[in-house]
C-alpha positions in Angstrom: -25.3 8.4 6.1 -23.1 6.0 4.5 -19.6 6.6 3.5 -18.2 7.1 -0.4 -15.4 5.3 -1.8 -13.3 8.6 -1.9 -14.2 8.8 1.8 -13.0 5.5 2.8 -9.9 6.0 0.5 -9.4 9.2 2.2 -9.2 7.6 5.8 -7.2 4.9 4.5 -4.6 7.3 2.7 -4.7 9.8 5.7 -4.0 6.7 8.1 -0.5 5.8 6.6 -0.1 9.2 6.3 0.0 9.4 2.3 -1.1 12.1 0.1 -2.6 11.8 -3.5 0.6 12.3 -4.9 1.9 9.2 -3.4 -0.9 7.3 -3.8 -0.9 8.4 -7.5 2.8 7.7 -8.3 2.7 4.0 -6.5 -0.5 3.0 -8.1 0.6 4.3 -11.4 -2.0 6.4 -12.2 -2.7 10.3 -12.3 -2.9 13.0 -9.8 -6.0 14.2 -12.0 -7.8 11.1 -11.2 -7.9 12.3 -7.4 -9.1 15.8 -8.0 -11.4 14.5 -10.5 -13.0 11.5 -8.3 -13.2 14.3 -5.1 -14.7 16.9 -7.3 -17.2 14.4 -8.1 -16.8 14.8 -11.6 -15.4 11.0 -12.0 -15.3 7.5 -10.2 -12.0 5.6 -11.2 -13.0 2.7 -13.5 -12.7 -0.6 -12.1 -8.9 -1.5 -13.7 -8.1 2.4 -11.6 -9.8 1.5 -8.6 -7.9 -2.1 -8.5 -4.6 -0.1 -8.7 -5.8 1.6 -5.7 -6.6 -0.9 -3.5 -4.1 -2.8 -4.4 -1.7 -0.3 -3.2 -3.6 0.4 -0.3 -4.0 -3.2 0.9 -7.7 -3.6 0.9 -10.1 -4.8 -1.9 -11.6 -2.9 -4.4 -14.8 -4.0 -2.7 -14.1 -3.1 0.8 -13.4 0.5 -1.1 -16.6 0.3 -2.7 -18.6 0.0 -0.5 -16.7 -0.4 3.1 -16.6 -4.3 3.3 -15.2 -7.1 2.6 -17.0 -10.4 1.3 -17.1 -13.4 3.5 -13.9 -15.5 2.9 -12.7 -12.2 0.6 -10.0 -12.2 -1.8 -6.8 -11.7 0.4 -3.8 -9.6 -1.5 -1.2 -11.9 0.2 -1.9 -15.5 0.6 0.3 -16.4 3.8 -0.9 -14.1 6.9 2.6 -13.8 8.1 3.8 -12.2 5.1 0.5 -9.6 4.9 1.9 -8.8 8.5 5.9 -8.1 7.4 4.4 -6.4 4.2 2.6 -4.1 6.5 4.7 -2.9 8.5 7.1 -2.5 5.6 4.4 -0.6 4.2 3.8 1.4 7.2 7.2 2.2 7.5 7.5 5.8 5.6 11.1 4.9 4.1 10.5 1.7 3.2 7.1 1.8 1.5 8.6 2.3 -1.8 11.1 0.1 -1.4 9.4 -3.2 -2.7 7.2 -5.2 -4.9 6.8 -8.5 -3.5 4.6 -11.3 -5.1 1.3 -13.0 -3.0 2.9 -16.2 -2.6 5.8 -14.8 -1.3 7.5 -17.3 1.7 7.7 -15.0 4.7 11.2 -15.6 5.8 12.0 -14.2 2.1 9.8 -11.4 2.8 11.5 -10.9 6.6 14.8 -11.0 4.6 13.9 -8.2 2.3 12.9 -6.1 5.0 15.9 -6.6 7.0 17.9 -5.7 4.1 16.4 -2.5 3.3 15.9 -1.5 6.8 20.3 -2.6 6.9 20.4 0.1 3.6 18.5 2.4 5.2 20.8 2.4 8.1 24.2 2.8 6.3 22.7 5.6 4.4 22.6 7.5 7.5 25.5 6.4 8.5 24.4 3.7 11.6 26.8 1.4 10.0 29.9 0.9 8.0 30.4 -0.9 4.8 31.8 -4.0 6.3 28.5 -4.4 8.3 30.4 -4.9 11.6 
């Protein structure tokens, strides 16, 4: 039997370890529209579901229906800079930490990183202000 949409966004969520909640607050829609869309009482419109996928990574078509179109619509143009995004993403305390655009360069996008993962560490404590 084939999987549904909430399905596949459930193994997606579950896999970077997210809950609805978070999924909800960085798409920028509401909790509701979880419960609702389990419940099978709603299906996201389309402007919804895009905020989904795009916060997730993947198109609204491979959350549809579980694939992607030949020569699909990638989020970020430059590979190297889907790859830093996603393990930016991946990384629980940095996830939140950026909005990047498509066309992004990836050395700018390497840079970012290294700076929050730098802001991460003095926050704990790892380093001092100077940086030495």
């Amino acid at each position: 039997m084939a999987k549904s949409a909430y399905e596949r966004y459930c193994e997606i969520r579950d896999k970077f370890e997210l809950k609805d909640s978070d999924v909800a607050k960085g798409a920028g829609i509401t909790k509701s529209t979880f419960s609702d869309w389990k419940a099978g009482r709603y299906t996201p419109k389309q402007d919804k579901m895009q905020k989904i996928s795009d916060y997730l990574g993947v198109s609204v078509e491979y959350l549809m229906t579980g694939e992607e179109k030949e020569g699909g619509e990638k989020y970020y143009l430059n590979d190297e800079t889907a790859q830093v995004a996603q393990e930016i993403f991946e990384n629980k305390e940095l996830r939140a930490l950026f909005d990047v655009q498509k066309d992004m360069d990836p050395e700018d996008l390497r840079a970012l990183h290294n700076m929050a993962l730098a802001l991460k560490r003095k926050e704990r404590g790892d380093i001092d202000d100077t940086g030495c």
